[in-house]
Every structure is written in structure tokens, then in C-alpha cells.
KESEKOL-323030 format. One line per field, with one value per residue (C-alpha): x, y, z; residue number from 1. Coordinates in steps of 0.02 Angstrom, whole numbers, plus 50000, padded with zeros to 5 digits. Layout:
<sites>
px	(X  ...)
py	(Y  ...)
pz	(Z  ...)
num	(NUM  ...)
</sites>
This chain:
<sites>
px	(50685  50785  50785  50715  50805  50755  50791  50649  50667  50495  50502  50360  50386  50416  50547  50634  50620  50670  50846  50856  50850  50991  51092  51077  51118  51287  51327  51301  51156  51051  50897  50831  50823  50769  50591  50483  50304  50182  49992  49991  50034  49885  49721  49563  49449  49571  49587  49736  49790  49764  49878  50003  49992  50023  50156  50241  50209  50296  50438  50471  50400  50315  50131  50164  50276  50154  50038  50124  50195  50009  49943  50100  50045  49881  49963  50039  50213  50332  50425  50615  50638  50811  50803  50987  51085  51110  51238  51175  51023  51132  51261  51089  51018  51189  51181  50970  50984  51104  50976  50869  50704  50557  50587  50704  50700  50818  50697  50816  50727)
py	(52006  52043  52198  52237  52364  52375  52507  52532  52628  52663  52668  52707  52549  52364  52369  52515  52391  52224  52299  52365  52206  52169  52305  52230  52076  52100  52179  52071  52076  51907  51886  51790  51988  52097  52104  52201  52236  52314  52317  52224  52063  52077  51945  52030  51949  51964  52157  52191  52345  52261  52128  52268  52355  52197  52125  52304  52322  52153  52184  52351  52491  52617  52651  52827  52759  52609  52729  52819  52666  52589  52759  52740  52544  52597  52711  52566  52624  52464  52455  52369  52329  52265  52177  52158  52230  52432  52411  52303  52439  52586  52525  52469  52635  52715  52601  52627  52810  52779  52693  52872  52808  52931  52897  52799  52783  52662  52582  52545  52407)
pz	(49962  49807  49707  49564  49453  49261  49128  49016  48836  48734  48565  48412  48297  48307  48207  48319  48471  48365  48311  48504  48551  48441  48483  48673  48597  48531  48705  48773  48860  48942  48811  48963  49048  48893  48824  48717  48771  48642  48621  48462  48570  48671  48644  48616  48729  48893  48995  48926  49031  49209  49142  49082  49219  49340  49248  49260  49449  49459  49401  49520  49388  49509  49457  49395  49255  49236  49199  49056  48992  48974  48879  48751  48729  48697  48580  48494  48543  48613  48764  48767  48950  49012  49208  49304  49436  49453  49350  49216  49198  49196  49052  48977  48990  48913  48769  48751  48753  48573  48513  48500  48606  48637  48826  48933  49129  49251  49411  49552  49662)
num	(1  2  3  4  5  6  7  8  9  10  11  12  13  14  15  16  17  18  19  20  21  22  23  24  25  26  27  28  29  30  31  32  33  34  35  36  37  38  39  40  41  42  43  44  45  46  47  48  49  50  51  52  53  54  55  56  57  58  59  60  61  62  63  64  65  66  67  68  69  70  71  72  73  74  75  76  77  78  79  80  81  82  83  84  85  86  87  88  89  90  91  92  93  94  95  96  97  98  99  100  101  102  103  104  105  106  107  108  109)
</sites>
């Protein structure tokens, strides 16, 4: 079984989370391991918060954060998540908390 570890940073606009993911960029960072998750993605007619909440679970968030993270979605606040190694999450997590987020958290798998 492999680990899952993933720093996650929330942020209140688009925008915010966009030049995030630039700032990861020029670091360095895989794009293939960073994402941004916000409500204003989601399709109407589908549940959108089971599929949230699943695709959190899945990638080793523990359902107390999943929780929060769903009521700042809902609260059309974005999430930049980073996956990797320990290591890779905690120099993301360094370089996140520059970035001046609302909230950031490292998951260790």
C-alpha cells in the first residue's frame, strides 16, 4: 500500500489559488501533483459534496478536514492541494504558508 501524504492550503479567490499554482510552478513543483478544487467547478445536476468528499477521502484527507474543507467549498473558497512524499508536502507547505492562505494543513499517509 503506498502512502498518501498531501499538503492542502485554502484560499478565498480563484485568482489567490491560480497564482499559487504558479508560485508551485516555478519551484518546481509536478503540475501532474498540484490541483485546485473549488465549488464553481462543480455541475449542477450531480451531488457535488459526496463527490468532494470522496475524491478527498481518496487521496488520504481524514474526514474531519474533509469536512471543513467541503463547508469552505460551499463557501466558494478554493483549495490548492499539492500530493508527494513527506518531504515534497512539507517544503510545499513552507512555500504555501508565503503565499498568506486562510488555512494550510500537511496529511502524512
Amino acid at each position: 500500500m503506498v502512502d498518501l501524504n498531501s499538503c492542502v492550503a485554502l484560499y478565498s479567490t480563484h485568482d489567490q489559488a491560480q497564482a499559487v499554482l504558479k508560485v508551485l510552478q516555478k519551484a518546481a513543483f509536478d503540475s501532474n501533483k498540484t490541483s485546485i478544487v473549488g465549488e464553481a467547478y462543480r455541475l449542477e445536476e450531480y451531488p457535488v459534496g459526496f463527490y468532494y468528499g470522496m475524491v478527498l477521502y481518496s487521496i488520504g484527507l481524514p474526514w474531519d478536514s474533509i469536512i471543513r474543507y467541503e463547508m469552505a467549498l460551499k463557501s466558494d473558497q478554493y483549495l490548492v492541494i499539492v500530493l508527494g512524499s513527506q518531504q515534497e508536502v512539507e517544503r510545499a507547505h513552507e512555500l504555501l504558508m508565503t503565499t498568506d492562505p486562510l488555512d494550510a494543513a500537511i496529511n502524512l499517509g
